[in-house]
C-alpha atoms as one frame of an Amber mdcrd trajectory, in Angstrom:
protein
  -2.077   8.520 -19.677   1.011   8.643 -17.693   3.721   6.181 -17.727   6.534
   5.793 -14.989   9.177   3.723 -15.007  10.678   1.055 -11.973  14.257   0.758
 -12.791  15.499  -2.319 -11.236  18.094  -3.644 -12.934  20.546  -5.688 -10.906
  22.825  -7.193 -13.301  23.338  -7.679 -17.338  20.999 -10.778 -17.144  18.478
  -9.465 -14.693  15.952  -6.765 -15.348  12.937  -6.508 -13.536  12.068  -3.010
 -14.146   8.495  -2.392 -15.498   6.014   0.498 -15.895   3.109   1.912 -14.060
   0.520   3.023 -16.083  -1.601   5.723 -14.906  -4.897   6.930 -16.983  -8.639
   7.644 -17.298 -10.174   4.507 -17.972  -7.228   2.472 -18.955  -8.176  -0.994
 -17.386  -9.438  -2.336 -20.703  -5.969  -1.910 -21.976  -4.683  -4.944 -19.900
  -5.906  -7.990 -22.428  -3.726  -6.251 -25.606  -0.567  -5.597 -23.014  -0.826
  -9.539 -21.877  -1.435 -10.549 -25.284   1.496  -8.284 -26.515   3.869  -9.955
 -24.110   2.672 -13.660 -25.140   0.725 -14.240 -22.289  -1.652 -17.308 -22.680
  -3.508 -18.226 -19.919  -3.701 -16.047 -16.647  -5.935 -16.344 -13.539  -7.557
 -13.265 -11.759  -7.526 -12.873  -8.190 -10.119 -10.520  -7.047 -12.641  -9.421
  -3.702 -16.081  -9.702  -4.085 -15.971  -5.582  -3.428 -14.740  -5.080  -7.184
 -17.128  -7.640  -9.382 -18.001  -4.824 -11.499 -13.495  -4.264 -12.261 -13.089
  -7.483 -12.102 -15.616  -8.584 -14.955 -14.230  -5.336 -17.153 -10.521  -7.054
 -16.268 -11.945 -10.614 -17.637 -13.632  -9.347 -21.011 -10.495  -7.385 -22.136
  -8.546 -10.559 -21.225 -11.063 -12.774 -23.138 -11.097 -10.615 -26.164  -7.820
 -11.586 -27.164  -8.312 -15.163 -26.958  -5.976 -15.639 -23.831  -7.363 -18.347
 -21.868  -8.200 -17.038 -18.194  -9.959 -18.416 -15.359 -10.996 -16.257 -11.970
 -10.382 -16.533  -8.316 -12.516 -14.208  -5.914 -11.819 -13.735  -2.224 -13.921
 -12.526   0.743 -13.166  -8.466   1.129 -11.317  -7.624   4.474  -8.092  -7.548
   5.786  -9.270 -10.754   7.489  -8.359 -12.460   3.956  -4.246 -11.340   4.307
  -4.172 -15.246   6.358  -2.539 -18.255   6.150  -5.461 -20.253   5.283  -7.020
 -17.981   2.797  -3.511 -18.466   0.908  -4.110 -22.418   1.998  -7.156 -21.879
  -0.009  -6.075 -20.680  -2.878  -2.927 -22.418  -3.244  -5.507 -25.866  -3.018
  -7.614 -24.078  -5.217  -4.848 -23.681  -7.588  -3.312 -27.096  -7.854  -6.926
 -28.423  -8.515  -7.507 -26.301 -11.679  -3.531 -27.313 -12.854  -2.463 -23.720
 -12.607   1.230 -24.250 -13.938   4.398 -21.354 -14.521   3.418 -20.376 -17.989
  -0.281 -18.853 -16.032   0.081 -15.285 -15.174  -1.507 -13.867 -11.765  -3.754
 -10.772 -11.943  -4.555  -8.951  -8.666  -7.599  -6.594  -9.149  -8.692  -4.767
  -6.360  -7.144  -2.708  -2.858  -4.197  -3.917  -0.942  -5.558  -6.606   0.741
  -5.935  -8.352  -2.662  -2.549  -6.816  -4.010  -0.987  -8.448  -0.439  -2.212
 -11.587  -0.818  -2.220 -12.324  -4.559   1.556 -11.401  -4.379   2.060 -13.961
  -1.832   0.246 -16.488  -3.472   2.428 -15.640  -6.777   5.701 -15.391  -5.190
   5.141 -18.936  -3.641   3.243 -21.240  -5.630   5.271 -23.525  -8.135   7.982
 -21.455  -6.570   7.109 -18.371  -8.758   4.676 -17.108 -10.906   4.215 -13.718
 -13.147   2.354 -10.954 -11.757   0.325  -8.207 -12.240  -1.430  -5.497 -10.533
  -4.722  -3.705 -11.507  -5.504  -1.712  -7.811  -8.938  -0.205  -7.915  -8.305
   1.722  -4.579  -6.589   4.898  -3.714  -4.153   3.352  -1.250  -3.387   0.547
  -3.671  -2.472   2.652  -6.493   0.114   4.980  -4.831   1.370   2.606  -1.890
   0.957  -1.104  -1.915   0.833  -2.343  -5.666   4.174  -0.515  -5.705   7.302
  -1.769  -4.917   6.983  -5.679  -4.735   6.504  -5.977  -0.930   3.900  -9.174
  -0.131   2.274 -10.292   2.725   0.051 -11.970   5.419  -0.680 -11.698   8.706
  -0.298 -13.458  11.637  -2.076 -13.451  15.548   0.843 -11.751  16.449   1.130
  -8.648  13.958   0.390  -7.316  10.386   2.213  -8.552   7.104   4.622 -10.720
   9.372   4.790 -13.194   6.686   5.868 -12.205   3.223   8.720 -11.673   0.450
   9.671  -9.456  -1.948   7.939 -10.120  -5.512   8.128  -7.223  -8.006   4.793
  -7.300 -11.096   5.039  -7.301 -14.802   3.453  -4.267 -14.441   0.636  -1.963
 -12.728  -2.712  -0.811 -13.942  -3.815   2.152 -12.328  -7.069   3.369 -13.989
  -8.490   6.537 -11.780 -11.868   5.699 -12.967 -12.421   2.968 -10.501 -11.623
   5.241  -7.770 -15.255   6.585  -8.745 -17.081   3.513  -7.415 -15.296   3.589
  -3.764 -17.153   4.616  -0.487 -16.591   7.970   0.612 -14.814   6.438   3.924
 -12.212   4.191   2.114 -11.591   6.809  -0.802 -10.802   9.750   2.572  -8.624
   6.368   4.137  -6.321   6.426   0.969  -5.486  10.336   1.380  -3.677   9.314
   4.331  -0.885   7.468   2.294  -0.931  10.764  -0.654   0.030  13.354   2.434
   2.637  10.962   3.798   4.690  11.153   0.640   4.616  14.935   0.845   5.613
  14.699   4.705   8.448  12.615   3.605   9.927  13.700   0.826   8.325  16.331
  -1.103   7.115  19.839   0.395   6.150  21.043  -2.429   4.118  18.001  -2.937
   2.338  18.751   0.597   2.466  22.381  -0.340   0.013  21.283  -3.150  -2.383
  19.153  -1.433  -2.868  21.708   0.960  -4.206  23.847  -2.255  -6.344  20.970
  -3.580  -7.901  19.610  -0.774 -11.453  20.332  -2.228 -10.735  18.961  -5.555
  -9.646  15.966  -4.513 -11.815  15.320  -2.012 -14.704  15.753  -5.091 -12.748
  13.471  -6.950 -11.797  15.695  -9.709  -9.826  13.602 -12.540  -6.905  16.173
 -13.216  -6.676  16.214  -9.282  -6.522  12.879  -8.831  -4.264  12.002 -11.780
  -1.404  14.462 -10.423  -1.812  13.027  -6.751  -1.933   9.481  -8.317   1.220
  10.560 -10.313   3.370  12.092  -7.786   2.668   9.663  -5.252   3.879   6.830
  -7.512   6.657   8.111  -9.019   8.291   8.757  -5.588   7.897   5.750  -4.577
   9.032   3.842  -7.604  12.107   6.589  -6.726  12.252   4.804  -3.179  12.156
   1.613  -4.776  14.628   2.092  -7.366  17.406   3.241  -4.787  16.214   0.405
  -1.967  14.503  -2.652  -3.434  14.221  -4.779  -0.637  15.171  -2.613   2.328
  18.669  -2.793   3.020  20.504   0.422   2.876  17.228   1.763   5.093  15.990
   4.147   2.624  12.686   2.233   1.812  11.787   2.289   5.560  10.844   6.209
   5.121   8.285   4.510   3.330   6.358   3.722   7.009   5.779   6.888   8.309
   3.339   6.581  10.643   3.246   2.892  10.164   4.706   1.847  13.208   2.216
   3.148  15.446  -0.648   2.350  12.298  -0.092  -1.126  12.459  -0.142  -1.485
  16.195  -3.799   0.148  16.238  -4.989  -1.640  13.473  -3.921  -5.202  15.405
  -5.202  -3.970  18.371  -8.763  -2.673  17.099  -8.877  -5.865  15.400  -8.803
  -6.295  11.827 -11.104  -4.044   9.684 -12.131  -2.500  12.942 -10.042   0.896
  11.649  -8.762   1.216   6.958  -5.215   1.496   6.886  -5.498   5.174   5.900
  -7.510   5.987   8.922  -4.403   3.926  10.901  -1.917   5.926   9.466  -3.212
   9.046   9.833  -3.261   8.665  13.390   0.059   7.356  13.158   1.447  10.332
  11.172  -0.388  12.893  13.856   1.450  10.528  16.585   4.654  10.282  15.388
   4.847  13.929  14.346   3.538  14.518  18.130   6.977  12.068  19.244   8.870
  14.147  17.233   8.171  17.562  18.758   8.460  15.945  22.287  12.321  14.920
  20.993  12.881  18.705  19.356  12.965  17.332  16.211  10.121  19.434  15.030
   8.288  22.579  16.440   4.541  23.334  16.848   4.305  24.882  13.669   5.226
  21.364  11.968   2.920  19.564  13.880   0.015  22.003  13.140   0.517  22.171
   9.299   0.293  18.364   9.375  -2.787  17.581  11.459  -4.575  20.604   9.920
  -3.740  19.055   6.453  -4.925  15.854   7.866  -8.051  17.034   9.384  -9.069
  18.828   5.951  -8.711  15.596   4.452 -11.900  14.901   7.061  -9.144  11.997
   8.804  -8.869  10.749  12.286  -5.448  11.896  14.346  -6.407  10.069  17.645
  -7.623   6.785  19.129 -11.164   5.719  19.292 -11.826   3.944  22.530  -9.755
   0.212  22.234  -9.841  -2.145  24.955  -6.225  -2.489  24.910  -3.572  -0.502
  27.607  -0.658   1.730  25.940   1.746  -0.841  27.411  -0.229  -3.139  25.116
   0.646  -1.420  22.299   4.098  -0.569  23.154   4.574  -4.570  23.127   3.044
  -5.076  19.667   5.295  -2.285  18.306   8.186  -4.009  19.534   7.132  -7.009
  17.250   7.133  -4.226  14.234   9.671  -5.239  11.517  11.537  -2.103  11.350
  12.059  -3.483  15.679  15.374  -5.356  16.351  16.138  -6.808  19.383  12.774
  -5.275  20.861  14.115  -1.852  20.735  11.158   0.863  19.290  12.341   2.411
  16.198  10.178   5.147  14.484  10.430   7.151  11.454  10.146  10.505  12.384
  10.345  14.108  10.125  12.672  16.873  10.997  10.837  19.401   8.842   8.095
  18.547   5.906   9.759  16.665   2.963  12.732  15.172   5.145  12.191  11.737
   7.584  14.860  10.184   9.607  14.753   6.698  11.480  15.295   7.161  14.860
  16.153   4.706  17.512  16.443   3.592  21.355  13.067   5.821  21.829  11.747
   5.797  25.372   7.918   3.908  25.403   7.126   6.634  28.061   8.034   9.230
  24.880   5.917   7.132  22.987   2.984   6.552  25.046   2.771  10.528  25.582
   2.623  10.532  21.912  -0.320   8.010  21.805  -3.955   9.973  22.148
């Protein structure tokens, strides 16, 4: 098992750091951790997608006599809403959930999104933890604290900053997900490597066939890696303000405009942001930021990883799109900002981009 550490330590009375755990069948573990930390009662939030984790989750909980009750949500990005948090929060208040109960989100990011909402908000606060069962989950969103819903008007619009207890990421549920969302969660491994790590990248493009067969020593590195740069990310920019942390959305600019526009669940996030990352490395060759050879090694990594790098046929113009980017949080005043590389292992936000540059880079 590997352990990494979040250091976030603001001041001599507040500590929020905690570890990710990553191992080989490690979700069992979580009942002794919450008992070791005097946990007492605890309710788990989960999809109907990961019964099977879910019920593994419960027993270890029950074995050690802490009281816990379960929550399950309909599977979908459709669930990140206003009134499935409504729901809950209802839901909640009915069976007394008080500030002593400890939230446990098992399953992919759409759980991790949303039962980090629901904790950061109700009775103004409550402990969390993560368990993610899905590729993207365990290096990206149970990460970092970020929490969110969405709105009509764009993806994860709504949200705070709420950092866990901890994070459970056991590589043995990655076994039970379809082939199409386990490929989806690649997409997120090969952006860390595009943003900060070549040698990272330099090593997926050796172990393409292992991980794509699933192969535990594979999958623990990429796991691994992935997570301890962004608890690195993290540590240095907690809640985006210096501007490091927004490297973190490479690709997700342009990801989170086809996503809303395809409508929900219509494209995974991975398969979003791999188009994203093919477009924005496409932007940044049009602005000489990159040369052919950059965008090549990228797509080609992509592609091996059997992911999309363009546009399936949306009833929705580029000008369309342009205007939902413009809504994108990293936007201010309306002004397109993108994360772009200069070579593999270094990003750069870059601002005042023409929509005709970006619409060129849109296929």
């Amino acid at each position: 098992m590997h352990t990494i550490k979040v250091h976030l330590t603001r001041d001599a009375q507040t500590d929020q750091s905690y570890d990710i755990l990553i191992g080989d069948g490690i979700i069992g573990q979580i009942g002794q951790t919450l008992a070791d930390n005097s946990v007492t009662r605890c309710l788990v939030i989960s999809d109907a997608s990961v019964d099977m984790h879910a019920l593994n989750v419960i027993k270890s909980i029950q074995e050690v006599e802490v009281t816990c009750q379960a929550l399950t949500i309909p599977s979908g990005e459709s669930s990140k809403s206003l009134s499935q948090a409504g729901n809950i929060w209802e839901e909640m208040a009915l069976q007394a959930i008080d500030r002593s109960t400890h939230i446990i989100a098992v399953g992919g990011g759409v759980v991790g999104d949303l039962a980090g909402f629901i904790a950061a908000t109700f009775a103004r606060g409550l402990p969390l933890w993560h368990i993610p069962t899905t590729l993207v989950a365990q290096v990206d969103s149970a990460i970092g604290g970020k929490t969110g819903i969405n709105l009509d008007a764009g993806k994860n619009l709504v949200g705070c900053f709420w950092q866990p207890q901890g994070v459970f990421s056991d590589i043995q549920t990655l076994s039970t997900l379809p082939d199409r969302e386990y490929r989806s969660g690649l997409a997120e491994v090969i952006k860390y490597g595009i943003i900060l790590d070549e040698e990272f990248f330099g090593w997926l493009e050796d172990h393409t066939d292992e991980l794509l067969s699933r192969e535990s020593s594979a999958l623990m590195h990429a796991v691994s890696r992935s997570s301890a740069l962004k608890a690195h990310v993290v540590e240095k920019d907690e809640r985006e303000v210096t501007g490091l942390r927004a490297i973190l959305n490479y690709g997700h600019t342009f990801a989170h405009a086809f996503e809303k526009a395809a409508g929900y669940g219509t494209l995974l996030h991975g398969e979003a942001v791999s188009i994203g990352m093919a477009c924005a490395a496409r932007l940044a060759h049009s602005l000489d930021r990159v040369g052919e050879d950059m965008v090549c090694r990228q797509n080609t990594l992509i592609s091996k990883f059997q992911l999309p790098q363009s546009l399936p046929s949306l009833d929705v113009s580029k000008d369309d799109l342009i205007t939902i980017m413009a809504r994108d949080k990293k936007s201010v005043h309306g002004q397109l900002r993108f994360i772009l590389p200069n070579k593999i292992g270094h990003v750069e936000m870059i601002a005042d981009i023409h929509p005709d540059l970006v619409k060129s880079a849109i296929q």
